[in-house]
VEXZA-471009 format. One record per residue (C-alpha): z, y negated, x; residue number from 0. Coordinates in pm, 1 decimal, padded with zeros to 6 digits. Layout:
N
<atom><w>Z</w><v>Y</v><u>X</u><num>NUM</num></atom>
...
//
This chain:
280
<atom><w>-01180.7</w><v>00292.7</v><u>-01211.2</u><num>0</num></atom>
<atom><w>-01041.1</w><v>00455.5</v><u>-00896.4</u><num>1</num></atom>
<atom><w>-00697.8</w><v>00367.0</v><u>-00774.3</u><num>2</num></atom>
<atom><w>-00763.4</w><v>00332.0</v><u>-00436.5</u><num>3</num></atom>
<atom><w>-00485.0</w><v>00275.4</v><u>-00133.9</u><num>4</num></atom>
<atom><w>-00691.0</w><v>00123.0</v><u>00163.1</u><num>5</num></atom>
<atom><w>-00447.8</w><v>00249.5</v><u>00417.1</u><num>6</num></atom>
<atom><w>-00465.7</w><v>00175.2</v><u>00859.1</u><num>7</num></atom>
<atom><w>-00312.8</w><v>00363.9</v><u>01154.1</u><num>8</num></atom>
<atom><w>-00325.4</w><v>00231.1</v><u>01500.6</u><num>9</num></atom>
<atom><w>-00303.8</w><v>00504.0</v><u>01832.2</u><num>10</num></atom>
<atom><w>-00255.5</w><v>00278.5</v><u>02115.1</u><num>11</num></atom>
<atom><w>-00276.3</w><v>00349.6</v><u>02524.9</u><num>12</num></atom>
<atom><w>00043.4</w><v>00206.7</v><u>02736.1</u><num>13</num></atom>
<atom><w>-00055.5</w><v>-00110.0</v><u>02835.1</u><num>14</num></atom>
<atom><w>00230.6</w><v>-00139.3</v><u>03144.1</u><num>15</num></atom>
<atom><w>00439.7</w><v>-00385.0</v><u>02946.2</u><num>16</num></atom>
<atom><w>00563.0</w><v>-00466.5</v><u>02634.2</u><num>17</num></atom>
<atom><w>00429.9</w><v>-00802.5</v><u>02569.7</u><num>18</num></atom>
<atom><w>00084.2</w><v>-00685.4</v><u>02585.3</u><num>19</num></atom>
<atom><w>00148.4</w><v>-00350.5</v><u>02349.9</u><num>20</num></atom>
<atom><w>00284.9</w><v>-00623.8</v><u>02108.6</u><num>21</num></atom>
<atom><w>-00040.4</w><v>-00866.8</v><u>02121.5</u><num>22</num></atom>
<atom><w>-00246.5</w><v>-00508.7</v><u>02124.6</u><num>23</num></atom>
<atom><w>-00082.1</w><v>-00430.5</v><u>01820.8</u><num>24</num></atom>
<atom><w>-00075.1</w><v>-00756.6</v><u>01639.9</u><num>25</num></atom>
<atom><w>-00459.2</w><v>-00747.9</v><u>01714.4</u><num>26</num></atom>
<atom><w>-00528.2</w><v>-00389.9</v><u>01556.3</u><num>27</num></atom>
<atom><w>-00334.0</w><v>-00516.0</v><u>01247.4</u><num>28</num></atom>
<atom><w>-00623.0</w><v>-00822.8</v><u>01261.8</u><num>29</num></atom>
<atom><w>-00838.3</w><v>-00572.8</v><u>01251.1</u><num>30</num></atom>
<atom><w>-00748.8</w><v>-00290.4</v><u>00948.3</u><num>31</num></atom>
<atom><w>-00676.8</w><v>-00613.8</v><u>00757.9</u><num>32</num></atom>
<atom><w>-01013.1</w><v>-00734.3</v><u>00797.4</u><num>33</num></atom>
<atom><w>-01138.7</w><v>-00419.3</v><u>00703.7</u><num>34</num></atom>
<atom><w>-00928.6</w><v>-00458.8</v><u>00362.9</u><num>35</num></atom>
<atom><w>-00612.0</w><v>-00255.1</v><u>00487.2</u><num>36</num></atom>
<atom><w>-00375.1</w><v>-00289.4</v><u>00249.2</u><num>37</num></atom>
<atom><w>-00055.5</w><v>-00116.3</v><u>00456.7</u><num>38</num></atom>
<atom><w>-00110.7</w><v>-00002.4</v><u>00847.0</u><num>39</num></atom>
<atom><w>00138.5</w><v>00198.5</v><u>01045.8</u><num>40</num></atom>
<atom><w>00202.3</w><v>00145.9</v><u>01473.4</u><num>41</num></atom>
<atom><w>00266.5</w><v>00448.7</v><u>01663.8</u><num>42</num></atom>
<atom><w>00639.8</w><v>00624.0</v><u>01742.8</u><num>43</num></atom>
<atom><w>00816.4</w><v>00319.9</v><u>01963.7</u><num>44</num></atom>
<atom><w>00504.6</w><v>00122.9</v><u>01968.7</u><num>45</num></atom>
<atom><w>00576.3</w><v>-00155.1</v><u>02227.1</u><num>46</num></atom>
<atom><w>00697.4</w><v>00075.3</v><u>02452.1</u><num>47</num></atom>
<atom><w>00637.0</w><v>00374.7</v><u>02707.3</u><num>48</num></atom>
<atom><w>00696.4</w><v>00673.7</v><u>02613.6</u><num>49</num></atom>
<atom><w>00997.1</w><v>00672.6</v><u>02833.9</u><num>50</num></atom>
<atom><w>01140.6</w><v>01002.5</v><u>02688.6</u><num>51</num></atom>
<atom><w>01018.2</w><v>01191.8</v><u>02949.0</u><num>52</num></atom>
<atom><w>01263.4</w><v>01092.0</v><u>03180.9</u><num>53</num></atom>
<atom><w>01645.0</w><v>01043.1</v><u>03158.9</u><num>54</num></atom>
<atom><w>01697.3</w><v>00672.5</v><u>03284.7</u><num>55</num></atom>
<atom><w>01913.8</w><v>00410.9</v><u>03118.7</u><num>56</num></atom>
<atom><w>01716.4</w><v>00167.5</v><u>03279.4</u><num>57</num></atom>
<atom><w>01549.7</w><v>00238.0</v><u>02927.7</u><num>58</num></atom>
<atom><w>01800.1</w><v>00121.1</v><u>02719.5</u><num>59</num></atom>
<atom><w>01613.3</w><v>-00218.1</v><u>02780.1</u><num>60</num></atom>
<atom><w>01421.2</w><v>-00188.7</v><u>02549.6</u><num>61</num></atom>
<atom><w>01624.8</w><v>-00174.0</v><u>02207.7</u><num>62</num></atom>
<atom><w>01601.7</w><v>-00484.3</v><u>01938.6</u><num>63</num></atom>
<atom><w>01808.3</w><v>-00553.9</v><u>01626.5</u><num>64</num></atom>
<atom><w>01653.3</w><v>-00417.4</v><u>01333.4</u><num>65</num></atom>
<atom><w>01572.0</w><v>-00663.0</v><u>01129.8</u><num>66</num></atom>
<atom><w>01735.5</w><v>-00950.2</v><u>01325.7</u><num>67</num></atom>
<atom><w>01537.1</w><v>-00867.6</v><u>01638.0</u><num>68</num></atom>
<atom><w>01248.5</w><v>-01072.1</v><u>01747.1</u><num>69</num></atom>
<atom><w>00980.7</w><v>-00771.3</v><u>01680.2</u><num>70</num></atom>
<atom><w>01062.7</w><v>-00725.7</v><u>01322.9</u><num>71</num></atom>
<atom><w>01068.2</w><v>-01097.7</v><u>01289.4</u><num>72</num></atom>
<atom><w>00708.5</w><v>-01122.1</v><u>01428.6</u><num>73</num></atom>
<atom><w>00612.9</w><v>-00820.1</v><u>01193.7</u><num>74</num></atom>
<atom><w>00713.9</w><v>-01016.3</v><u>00907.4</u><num>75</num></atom>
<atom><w>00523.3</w><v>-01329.2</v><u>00993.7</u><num>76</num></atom>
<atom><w>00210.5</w><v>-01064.0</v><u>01089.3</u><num>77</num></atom>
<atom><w>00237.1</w><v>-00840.5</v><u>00722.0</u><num>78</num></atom>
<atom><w>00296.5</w><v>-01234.2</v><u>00506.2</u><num>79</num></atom>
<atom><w>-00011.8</w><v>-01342.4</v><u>00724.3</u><num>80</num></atom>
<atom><w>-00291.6</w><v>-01078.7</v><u>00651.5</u><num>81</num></atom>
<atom><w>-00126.7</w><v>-00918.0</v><u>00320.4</u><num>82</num></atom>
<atom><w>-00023.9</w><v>-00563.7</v><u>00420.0</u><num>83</num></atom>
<atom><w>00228.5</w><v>-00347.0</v><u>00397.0</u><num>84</num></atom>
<atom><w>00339.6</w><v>-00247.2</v><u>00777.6</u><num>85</num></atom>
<atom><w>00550.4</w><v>00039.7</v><u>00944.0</u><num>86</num></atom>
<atom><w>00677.7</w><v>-00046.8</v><u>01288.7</u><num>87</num></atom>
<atom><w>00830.5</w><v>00249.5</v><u>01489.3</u><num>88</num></atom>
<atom><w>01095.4</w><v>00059.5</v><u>01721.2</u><num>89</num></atom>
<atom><w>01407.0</w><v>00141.6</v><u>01962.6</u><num>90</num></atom>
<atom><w>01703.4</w><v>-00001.9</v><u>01739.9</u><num>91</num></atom>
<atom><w>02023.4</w><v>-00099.6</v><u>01886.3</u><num>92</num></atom>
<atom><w>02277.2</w><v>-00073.4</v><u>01606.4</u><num>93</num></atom>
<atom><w>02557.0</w><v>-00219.0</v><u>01877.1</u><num>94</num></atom>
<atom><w>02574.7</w><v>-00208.9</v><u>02235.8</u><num>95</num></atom>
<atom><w>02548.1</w><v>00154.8</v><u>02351.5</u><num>96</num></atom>
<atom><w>02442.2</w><v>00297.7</v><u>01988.7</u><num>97</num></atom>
<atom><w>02048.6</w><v>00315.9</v><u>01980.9</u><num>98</num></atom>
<atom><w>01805.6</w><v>00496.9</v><u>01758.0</u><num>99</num></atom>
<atom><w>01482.4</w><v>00586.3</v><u>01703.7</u><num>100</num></atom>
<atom><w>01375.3</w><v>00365.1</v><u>01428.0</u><num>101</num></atom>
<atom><w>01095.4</w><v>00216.1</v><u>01182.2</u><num>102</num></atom>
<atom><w>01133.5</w><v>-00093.5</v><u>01007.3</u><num>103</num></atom>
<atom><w>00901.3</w><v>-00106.4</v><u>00659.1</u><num>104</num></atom>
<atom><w>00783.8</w><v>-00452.6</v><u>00581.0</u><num>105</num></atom>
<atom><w>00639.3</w><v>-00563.2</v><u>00274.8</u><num>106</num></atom>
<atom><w>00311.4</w><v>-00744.9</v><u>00189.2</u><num>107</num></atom>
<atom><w>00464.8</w><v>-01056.7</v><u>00158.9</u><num>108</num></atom>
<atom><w>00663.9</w><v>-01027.0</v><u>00496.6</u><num>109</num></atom>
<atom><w>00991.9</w><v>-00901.1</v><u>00349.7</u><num>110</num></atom>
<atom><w>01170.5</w><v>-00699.0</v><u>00529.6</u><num>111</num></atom>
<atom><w>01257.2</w><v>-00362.2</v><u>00301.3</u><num>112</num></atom>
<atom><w>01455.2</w><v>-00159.0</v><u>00516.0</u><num>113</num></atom>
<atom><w>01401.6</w><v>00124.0</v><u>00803.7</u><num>114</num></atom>
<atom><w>01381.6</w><v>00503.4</v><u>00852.4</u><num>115</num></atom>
<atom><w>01630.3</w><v>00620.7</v><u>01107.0</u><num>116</num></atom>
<atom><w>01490.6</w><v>00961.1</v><u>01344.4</u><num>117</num></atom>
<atom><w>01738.5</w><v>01256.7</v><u>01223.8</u><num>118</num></atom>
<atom><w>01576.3</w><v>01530.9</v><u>01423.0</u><num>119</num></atom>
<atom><w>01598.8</w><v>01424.4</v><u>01758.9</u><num>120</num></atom>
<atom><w>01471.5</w><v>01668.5</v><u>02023.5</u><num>121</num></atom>
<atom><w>01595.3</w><v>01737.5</v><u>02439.6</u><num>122</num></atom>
<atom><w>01316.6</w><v>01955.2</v><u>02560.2</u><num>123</num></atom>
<atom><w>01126.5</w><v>01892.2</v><u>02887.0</u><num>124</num></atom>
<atom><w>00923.0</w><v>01583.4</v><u>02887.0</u><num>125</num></atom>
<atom><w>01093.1</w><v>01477.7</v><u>02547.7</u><num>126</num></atom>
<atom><w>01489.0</w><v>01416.5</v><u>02639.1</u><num>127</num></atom>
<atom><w>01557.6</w><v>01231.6</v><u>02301.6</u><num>128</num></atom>
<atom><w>01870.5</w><v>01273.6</v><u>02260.6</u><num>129</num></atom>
<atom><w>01940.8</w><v>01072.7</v><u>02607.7</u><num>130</num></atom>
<atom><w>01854.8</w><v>00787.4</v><u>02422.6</u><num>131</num></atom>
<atom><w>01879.9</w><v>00839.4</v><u>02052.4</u><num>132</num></atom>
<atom><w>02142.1</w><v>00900.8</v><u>01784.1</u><num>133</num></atom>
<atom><w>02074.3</w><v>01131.0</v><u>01476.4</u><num>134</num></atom>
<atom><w>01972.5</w><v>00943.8</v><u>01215.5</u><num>135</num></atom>
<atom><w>02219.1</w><v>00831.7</v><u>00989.8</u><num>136</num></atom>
<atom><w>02040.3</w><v>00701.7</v><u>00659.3</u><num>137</num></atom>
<atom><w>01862.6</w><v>01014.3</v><u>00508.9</u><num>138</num></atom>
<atom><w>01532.3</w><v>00994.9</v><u>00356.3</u><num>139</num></atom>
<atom><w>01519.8</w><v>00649.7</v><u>00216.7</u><num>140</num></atom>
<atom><w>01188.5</w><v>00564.1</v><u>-00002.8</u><num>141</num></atom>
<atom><w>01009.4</w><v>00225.8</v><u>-00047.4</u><num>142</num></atom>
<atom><w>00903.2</w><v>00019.8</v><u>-00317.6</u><num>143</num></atom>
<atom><w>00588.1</w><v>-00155.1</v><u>-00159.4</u><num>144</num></atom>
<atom><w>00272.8</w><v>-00359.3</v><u>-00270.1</u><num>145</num></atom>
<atom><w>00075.8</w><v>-00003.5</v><u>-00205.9</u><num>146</num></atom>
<atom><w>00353.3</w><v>00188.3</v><u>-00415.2</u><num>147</num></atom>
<atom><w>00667.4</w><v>00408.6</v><u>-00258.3</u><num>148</num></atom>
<atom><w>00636.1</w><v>00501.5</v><u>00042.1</u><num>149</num></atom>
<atom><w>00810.8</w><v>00728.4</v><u>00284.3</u><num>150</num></atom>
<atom><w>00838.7</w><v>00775.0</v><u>00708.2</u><num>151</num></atom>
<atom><w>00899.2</w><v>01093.9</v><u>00879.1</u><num>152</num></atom>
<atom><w>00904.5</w><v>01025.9</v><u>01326.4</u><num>153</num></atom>
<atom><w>00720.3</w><v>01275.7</v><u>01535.5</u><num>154</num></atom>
<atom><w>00946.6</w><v>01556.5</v><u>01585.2</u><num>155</num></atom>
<atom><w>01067.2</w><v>01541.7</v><u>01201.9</u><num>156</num></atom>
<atom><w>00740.5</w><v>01722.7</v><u>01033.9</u><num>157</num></atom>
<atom><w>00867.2</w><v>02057.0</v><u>01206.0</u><num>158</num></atom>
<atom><w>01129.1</w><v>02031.0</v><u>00946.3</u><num>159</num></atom>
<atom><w>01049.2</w><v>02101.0</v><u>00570.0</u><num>160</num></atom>
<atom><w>01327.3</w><v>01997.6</v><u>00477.6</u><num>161</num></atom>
<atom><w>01266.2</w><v>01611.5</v><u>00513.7</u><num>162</num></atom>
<atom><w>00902.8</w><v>01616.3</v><u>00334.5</u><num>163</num></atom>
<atom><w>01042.7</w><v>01737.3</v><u>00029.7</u><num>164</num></atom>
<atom><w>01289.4</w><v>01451.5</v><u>00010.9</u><num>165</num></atom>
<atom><w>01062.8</w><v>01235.0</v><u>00023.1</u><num>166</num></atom>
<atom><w>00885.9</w><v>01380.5</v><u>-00229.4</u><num>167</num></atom>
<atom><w>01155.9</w><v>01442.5</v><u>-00413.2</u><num>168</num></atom>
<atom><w>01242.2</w><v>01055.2</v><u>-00409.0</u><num>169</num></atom>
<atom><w>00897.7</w><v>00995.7</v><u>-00515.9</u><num>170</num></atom>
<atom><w>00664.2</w><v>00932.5</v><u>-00214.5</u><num>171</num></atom>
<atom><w>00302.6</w><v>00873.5</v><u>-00244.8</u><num>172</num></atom>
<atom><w>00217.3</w><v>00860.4</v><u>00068.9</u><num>173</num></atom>
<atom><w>00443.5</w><v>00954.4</v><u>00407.9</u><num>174</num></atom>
<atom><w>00361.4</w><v>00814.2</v><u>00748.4</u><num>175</num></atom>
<atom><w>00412.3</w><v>01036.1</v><u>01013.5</u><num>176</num></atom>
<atom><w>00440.4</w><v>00831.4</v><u>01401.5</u><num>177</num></atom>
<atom><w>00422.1</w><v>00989.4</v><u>01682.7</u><num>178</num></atom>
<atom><w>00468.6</w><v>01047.2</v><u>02030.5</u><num>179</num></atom>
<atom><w>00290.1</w><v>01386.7</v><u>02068.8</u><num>180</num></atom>
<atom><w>00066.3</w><v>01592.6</v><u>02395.2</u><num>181</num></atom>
<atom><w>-00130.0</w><v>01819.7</v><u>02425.1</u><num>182</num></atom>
<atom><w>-00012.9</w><v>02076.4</v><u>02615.1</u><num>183</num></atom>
<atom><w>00312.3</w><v>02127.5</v><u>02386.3</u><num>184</num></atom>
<atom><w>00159.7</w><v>02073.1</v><u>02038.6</u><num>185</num></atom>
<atom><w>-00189.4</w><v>01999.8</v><u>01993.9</u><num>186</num></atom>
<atom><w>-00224.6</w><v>02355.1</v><u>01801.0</u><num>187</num></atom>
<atom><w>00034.2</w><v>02251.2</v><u>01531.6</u><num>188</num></atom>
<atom><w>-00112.0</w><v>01916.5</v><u>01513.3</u><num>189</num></atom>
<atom><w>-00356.9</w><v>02000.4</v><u>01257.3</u><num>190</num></atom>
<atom><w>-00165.6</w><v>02265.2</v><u>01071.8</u><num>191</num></atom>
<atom><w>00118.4</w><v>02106.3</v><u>01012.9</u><num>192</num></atom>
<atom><w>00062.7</w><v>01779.8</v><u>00861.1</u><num>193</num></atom>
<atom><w>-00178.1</w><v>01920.2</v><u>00598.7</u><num>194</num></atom>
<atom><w>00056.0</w><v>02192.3</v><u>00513.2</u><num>195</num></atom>
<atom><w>00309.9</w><v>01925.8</v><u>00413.3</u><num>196</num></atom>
<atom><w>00080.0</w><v>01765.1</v><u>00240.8</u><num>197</num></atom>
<atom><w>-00011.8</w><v>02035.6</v><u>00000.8</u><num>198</num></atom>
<atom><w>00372.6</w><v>02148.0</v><u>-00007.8</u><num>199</num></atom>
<atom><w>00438.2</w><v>01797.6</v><u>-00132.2</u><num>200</num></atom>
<atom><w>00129.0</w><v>01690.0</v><u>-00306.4</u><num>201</num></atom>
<atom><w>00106.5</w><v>01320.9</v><u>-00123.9</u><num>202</num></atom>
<atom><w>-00078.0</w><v>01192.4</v><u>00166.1</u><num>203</num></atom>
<atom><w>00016.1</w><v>01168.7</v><u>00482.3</u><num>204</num></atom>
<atom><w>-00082.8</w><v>00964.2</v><u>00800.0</u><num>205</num></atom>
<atom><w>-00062.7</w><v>01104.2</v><u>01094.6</u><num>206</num></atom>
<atom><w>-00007.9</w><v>00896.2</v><u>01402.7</u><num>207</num></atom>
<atom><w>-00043.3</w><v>01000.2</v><u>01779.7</u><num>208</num></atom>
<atom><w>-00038.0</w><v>00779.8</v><u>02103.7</u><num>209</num></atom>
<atom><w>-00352.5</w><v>00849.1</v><u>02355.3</u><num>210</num></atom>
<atom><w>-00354.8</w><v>00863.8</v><u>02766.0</u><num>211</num></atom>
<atom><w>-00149.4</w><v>00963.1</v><u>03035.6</u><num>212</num></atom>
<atom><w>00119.7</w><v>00750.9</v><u>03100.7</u><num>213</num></atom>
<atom><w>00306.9</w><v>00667.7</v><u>03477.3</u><num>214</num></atom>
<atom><w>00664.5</w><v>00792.5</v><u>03363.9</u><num>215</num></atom>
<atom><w>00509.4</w><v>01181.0</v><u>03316.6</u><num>216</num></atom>
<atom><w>00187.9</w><v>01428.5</v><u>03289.4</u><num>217</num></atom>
<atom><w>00249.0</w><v>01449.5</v><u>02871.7</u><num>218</num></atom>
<atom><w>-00090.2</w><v>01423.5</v><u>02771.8</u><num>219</num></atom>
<atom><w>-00126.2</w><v>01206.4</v><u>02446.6</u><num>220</num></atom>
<atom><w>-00398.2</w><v>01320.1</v><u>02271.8</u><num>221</num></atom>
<atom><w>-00462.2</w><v>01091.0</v><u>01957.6</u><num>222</num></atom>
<atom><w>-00642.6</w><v>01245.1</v><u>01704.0</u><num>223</num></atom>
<atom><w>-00458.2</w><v>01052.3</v><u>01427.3</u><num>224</num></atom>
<atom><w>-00561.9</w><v>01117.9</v><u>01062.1</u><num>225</num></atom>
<atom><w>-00470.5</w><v>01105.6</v><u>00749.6</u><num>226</num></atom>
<atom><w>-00480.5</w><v>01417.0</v><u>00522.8</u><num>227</num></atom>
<atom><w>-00494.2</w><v>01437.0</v><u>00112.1</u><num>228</num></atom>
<atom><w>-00251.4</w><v>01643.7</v><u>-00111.6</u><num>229</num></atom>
<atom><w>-00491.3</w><v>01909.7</v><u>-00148.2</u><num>230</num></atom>
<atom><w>-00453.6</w><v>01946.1</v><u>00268.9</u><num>231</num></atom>
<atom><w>-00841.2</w><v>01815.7</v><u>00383.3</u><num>232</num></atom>
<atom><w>-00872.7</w><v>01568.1</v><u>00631.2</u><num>233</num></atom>
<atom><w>-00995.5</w><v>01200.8</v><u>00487.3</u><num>234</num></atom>
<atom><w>-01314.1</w><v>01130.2</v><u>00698.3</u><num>235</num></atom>
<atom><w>-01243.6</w><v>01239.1</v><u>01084.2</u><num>236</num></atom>
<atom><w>-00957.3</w><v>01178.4</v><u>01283.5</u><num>237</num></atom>
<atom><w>-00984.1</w><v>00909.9</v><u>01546.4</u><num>238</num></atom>
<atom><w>-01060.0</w><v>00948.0</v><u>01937.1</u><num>239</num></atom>
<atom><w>-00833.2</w><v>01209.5</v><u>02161.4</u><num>240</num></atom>
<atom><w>-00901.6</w><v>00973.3</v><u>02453.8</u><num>241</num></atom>
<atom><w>-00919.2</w><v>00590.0</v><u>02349.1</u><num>242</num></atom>
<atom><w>-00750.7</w><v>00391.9</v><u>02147.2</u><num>243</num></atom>
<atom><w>-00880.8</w><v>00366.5</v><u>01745.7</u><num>244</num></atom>
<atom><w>-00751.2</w><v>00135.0</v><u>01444.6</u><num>245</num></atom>
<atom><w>-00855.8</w><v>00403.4</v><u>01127.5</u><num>246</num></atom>
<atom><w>-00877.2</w><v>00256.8</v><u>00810.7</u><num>247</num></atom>
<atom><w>-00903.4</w><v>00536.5</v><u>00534.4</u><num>248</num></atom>
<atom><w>-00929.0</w><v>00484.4</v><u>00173.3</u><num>249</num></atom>
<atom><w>-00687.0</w><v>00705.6</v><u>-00005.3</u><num>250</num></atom>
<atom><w>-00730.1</w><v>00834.5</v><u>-00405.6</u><num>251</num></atom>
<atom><w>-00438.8</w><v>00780.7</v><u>-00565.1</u><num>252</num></atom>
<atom><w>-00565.6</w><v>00938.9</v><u>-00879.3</u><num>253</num></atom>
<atom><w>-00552.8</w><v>01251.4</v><u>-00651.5</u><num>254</num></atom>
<atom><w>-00174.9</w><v>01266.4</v><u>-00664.4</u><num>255</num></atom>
<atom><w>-00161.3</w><v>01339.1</v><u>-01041.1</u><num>256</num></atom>
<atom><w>-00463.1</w><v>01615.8</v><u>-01019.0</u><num>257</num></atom>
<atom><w>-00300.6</w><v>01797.5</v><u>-00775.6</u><num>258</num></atom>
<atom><w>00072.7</w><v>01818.5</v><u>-00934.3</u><num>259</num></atom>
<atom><w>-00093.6</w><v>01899.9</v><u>-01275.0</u><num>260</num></atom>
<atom><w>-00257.4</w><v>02180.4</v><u>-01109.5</u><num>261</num></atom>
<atom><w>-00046.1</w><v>02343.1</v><u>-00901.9</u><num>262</num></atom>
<atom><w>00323.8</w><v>02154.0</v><u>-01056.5</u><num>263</num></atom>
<atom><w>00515.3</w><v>02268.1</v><u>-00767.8</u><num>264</num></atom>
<atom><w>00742.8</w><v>02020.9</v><u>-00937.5</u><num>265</num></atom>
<atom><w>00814.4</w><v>02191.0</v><u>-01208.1</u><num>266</num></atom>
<atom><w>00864.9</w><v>02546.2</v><u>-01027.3</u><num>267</num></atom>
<atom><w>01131.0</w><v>02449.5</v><u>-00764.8</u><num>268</num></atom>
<atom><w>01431.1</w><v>02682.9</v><u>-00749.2</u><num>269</num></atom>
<atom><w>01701.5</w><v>02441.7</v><u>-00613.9</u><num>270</num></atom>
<atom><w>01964.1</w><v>02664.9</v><u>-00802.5</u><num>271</num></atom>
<atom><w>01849.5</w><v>02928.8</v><u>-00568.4</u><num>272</num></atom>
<atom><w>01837.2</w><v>02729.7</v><u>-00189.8</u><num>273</num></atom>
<atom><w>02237.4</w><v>02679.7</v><u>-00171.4</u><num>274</num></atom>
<atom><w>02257.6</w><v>02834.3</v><u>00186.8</u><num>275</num></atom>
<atom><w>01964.6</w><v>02661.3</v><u>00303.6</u><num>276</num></atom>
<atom><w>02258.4</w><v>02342.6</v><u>00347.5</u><num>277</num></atom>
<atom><w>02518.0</w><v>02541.0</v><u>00492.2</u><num>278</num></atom>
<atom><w>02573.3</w><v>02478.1</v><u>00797.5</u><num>279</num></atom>
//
């Protein structure tokens, strides 16, 4: 019999206010989990605007404790309610005036398990980061979940290689990838990038992207979340480029030891040979 990972991701629009992205989100979690989700990842700082593309500490607003902040808290009550595994992208404030770019990973049974810290923060036009972010300061960190270990890479992240392979390294079966994304900048790497990590790694990954045109900017968010097998195909289509979408994919876990039998990329790593790829 199959070993089959039911798996959600969520691409929301900015509502105007956070309130409302939470009760969006809190419904689209309903929703996967009536479709037999078992674990269902939000979109890079979900409750939020996209407020990177300005410079305004105006912005600063909207950081939480993570875990002891009231989202997380909520998140565990949602994931113990409906049974899944969830990954919520947040703006953490470690203390006053130290902030990063965060998701918290919560277990089926509403424990909290830990978070992902952003390490490769970017300043480019329309995306000043590190105005409001720290580099991450936790590494790669895995998770034991009800689905099996998982792994979270944010947005900017997947141009590195570098952070795919720890988690694979550390044992990932499947990576979650949120993200705040448009389409004039990236759209073309959108769809080579993710699958190319995939295959690299031999996991799955979900890919998630935001949608619309939000009031702080022109960045186009153009959706098309998906998630993508080891061997680097799409699973069914990726969702809208224009609306919202809750997609619920079934993933083949089976697929994981195929792949790594047949190509053991494993098994032929060089790491004696990649010293100066850590120098600084």
């Amino acid at each position: 019999m199959a070993n089959i990972v039911r798996a959600g991701l969520v691409q929301q629009k900015w509502t105007g206010d956070k309130d409302s992205m939470i009760a969006n989100a809190v419904e689209a979690i309903a929703s996967a989990a009536s479709q037999g989700a078992q674990v269902v990842c939000l979109q890079e700082l979900f409750y939020g605007p996209y407020f990177c593309q300005v410079q305004d500490t105006d912005y600063y607003s909207y950081t939480e404790g993570i875990p002891d902040g009231p989202t997380t808290e909520l998140m565990c009550e949602v994931a113990e309610r409906h049974g899944v595994v969830l990954i919520v992208p947040m703006y953490e404030q470690e203390q006053p005036g130290v902030y990063f770019n965060t998701a918290a990973v919560i277990d089926a049974d509403g424990t909290y398990l830990g978070k992902h810290r952003k390490n490769h923060i970017p300043q480019v036009k329309g995306f000043w980061e590190k105005f409001y972010f720290r580099p991450g300061n936790l590494g790669y960190p895995v998770f034991d979940t009800a689905v099996g270990r998982i792994g979270v890479y944010i947005c900017y992240e997947r141009h590195f290689p570098e952070g795919w392979r720890a988690l694979g390294l550390a044992g990932a079966k499947i990576v979650f990838n949120p993200s705040a994304t448009s389409r004039s900048l990236s759209q073309h790497l959108w769809r080579l990038e993710q699958p190319a990590a995939a295959v690299a790694n031999e996991y799955f990954i979900g890919a998630i992207n935001r949608v619309g045109v939000e009031p702080l900017g022109d960045n186009d968010f153009y959706g098309q979340t998906y998630f993508v097998d080891p061997r680097g195909q799409l699973i069914g289509d990726a969702a809208s480029d224009t609306e919202e979408e809750v997609l619920v994919r079934d993933l083949d876990m089976d697929m994981l030891a195929e792949v790594r039998d047949l190509w053991a990329f494993y098994r032929d790593r060089r790491p004696d040979t990649y010293e100066s790829l850590t120098r600084p």
